[in-house]
LODRENKE-770733 format. One record per atom (N, C-alpha, C): residue in one letter; residue number from 1; atom name; y, z, x. Coordinates in steps of 0.05 Angstrom, whole numbers, always signed. Example, Ala and Ser with C-alpha at 12.3 -4.5 7.8 and 13.67 -1.06 7.14 Angstrom:
// LODRENKE-770733
A;1;N;-114;+156;+264 $
A;1;CA;-90;+156;+246 $
A;1;C;-66;+156;+264 $
S;2;N;-45;+142;+257 $
S;2;CA;-21;+143;+273 $
S;2;C;+1;+157;+258 $
***
This chain:
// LODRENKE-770733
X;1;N;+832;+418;+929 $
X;1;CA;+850;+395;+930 $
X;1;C;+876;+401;+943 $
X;2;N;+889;+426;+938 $
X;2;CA;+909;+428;+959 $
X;2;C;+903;+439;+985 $
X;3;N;+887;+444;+984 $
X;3;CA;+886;+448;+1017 $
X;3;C;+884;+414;+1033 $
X;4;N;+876;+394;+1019 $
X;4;CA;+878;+371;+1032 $
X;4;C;+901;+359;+1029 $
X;5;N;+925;+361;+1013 $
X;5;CA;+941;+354;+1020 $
X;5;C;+953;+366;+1035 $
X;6;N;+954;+393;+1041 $
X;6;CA;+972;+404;+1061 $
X;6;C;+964;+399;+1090 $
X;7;N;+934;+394;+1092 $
X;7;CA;+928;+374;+1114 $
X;7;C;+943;+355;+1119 $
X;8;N;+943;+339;+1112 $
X;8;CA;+954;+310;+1104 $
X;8;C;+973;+321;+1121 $
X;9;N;+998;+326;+1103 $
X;9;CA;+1023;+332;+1110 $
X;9;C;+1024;+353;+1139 $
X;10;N;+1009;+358;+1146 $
X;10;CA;+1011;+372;+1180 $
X;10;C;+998;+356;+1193 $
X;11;N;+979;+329;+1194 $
X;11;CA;+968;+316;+1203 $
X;11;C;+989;+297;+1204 $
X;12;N;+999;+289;+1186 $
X;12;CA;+1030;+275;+1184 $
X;12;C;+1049;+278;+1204 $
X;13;N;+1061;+308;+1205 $
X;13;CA;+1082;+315;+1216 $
X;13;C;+1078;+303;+1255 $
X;14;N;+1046;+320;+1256 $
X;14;CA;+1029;+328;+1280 $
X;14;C;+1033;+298;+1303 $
X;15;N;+1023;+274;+1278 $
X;15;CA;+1022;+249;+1296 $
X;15;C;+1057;+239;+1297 $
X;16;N;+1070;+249;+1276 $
X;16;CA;+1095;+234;+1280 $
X;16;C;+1114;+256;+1306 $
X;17;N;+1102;+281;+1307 $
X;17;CA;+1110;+292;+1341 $
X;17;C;+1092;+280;+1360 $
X;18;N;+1077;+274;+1363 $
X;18;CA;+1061;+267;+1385 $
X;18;C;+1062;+229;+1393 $
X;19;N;+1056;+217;+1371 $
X;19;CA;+1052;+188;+1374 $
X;19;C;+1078;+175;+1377 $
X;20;N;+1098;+182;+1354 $
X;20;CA;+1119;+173;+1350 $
X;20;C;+1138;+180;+1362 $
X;21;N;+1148;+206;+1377 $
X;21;CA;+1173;+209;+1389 $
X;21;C;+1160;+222;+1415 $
X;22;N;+1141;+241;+1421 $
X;22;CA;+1140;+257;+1441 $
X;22;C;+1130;+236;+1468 $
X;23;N;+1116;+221;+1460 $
X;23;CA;+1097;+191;+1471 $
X;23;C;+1116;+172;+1480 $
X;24;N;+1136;+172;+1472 $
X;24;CA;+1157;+147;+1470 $
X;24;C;+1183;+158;+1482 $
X;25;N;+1177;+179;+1500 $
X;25;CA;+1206;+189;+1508 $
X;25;C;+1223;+198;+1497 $
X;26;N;+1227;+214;+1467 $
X;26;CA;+1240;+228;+1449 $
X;26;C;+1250;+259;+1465 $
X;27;N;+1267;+257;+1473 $
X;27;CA;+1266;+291;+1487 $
X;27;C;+1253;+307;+1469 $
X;28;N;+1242;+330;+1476 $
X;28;CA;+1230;+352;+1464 $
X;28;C;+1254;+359;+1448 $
X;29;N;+1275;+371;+1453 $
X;29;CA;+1304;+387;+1434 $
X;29;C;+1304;+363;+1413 $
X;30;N;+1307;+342;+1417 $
X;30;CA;+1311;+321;+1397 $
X;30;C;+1283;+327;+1365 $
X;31;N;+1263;+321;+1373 $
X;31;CA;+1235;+324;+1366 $
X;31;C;+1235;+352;+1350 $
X;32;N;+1250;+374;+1365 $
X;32;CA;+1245;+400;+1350 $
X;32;C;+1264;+398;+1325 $
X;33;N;+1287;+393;+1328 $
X;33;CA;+1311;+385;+1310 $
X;33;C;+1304;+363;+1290 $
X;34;N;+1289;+353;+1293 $
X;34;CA;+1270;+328;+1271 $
X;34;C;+1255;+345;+1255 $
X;35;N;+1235;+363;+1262 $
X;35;CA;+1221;+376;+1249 $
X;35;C;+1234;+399;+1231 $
X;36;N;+1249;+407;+1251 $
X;36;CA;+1274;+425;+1234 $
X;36;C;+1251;+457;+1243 $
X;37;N;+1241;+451;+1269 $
X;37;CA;+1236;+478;+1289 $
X;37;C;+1265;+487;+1299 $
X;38;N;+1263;+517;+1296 $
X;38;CA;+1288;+546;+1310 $
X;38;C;+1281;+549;+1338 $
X;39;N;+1250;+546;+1347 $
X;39;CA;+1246;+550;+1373 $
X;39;C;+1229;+529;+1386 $
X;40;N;+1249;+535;+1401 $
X;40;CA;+1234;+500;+1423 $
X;40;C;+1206;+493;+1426 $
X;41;N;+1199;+530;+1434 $
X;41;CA;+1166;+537;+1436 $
X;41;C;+1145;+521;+1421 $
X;42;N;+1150;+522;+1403 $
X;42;CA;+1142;+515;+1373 $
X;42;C;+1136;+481;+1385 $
X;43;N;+1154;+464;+1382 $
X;43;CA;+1154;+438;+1396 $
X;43;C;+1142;+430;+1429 $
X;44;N;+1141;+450;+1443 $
X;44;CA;+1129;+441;+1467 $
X;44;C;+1096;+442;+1464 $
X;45;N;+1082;+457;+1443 $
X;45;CA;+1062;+454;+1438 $
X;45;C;+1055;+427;+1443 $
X;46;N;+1071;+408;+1422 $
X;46;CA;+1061;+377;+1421 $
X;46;C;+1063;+369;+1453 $
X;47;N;+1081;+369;+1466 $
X;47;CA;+1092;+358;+1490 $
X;47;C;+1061;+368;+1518 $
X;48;N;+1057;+392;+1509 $
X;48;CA;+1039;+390;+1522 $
X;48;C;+1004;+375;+1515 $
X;49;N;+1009;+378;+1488 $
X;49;CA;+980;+355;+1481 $
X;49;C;+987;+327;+1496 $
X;50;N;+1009;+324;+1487 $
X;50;CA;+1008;+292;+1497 $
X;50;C;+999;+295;+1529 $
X;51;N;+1013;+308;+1554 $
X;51;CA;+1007;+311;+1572 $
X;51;C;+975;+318;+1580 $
X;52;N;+968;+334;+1566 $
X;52;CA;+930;+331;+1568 $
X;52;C;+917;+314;+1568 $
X;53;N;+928;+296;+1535 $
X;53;CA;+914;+260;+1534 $
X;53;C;+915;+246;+1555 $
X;54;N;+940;+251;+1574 $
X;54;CA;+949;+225;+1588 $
X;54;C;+929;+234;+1618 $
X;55;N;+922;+266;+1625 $
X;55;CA;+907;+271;+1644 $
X;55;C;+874;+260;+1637 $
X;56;N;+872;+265;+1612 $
X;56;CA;+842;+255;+1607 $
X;56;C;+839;+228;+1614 $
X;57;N;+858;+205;+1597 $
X;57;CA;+860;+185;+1606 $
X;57;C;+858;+178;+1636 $
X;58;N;+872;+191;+1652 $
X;58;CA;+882;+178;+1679 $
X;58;C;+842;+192;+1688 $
X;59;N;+831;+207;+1695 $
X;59;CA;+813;+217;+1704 $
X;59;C;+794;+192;+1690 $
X;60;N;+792;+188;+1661 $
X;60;CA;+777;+167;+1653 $
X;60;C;+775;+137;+1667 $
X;61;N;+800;+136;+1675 $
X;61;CA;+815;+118;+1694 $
X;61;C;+803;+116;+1716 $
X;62;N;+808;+137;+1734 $
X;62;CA;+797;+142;+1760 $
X;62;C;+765;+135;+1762 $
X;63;N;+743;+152;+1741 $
X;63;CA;+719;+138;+1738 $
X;63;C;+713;+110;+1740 $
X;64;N;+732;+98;+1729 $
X;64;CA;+720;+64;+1716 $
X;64;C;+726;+51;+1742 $
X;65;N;+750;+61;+1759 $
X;65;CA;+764;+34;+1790 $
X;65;C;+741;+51;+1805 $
X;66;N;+732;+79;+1808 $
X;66;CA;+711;+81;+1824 $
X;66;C;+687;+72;+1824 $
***
């Protein structure tokens, strides 16, 4: 049982860096300082997921107008 909440709560944190601020133009320094990350590192993780989604998307993209 606690291991599912501590899911939760990193599943939590995970979408509110990614969906909520990283997605929506939140600078990265801002986003790390939310989480209450020391190294930026740590926060560009998210910054680069988002940027993966948005390449999958666009290639998904590219399939469907071709």
């Amino acid at each position: 049982m606690w291991h599912q909440k501590e899911s939760s709560f990193h599943m939590a944190r995970h979408t509110f860096a990614t969906t909520v601020t990283v997605s929506n133009g939140v600078p990265i320094e801002t986003v790390s300082k939310l989480l209450g990350y020391t190294k930026l590192a740590t926060t560009q993780i998210y910054a680069k997921e988002v940027e993966r989604k948005v390449s999958e998307y666009m290639e998904k993209l590219k399939l469907i107008l071709n």
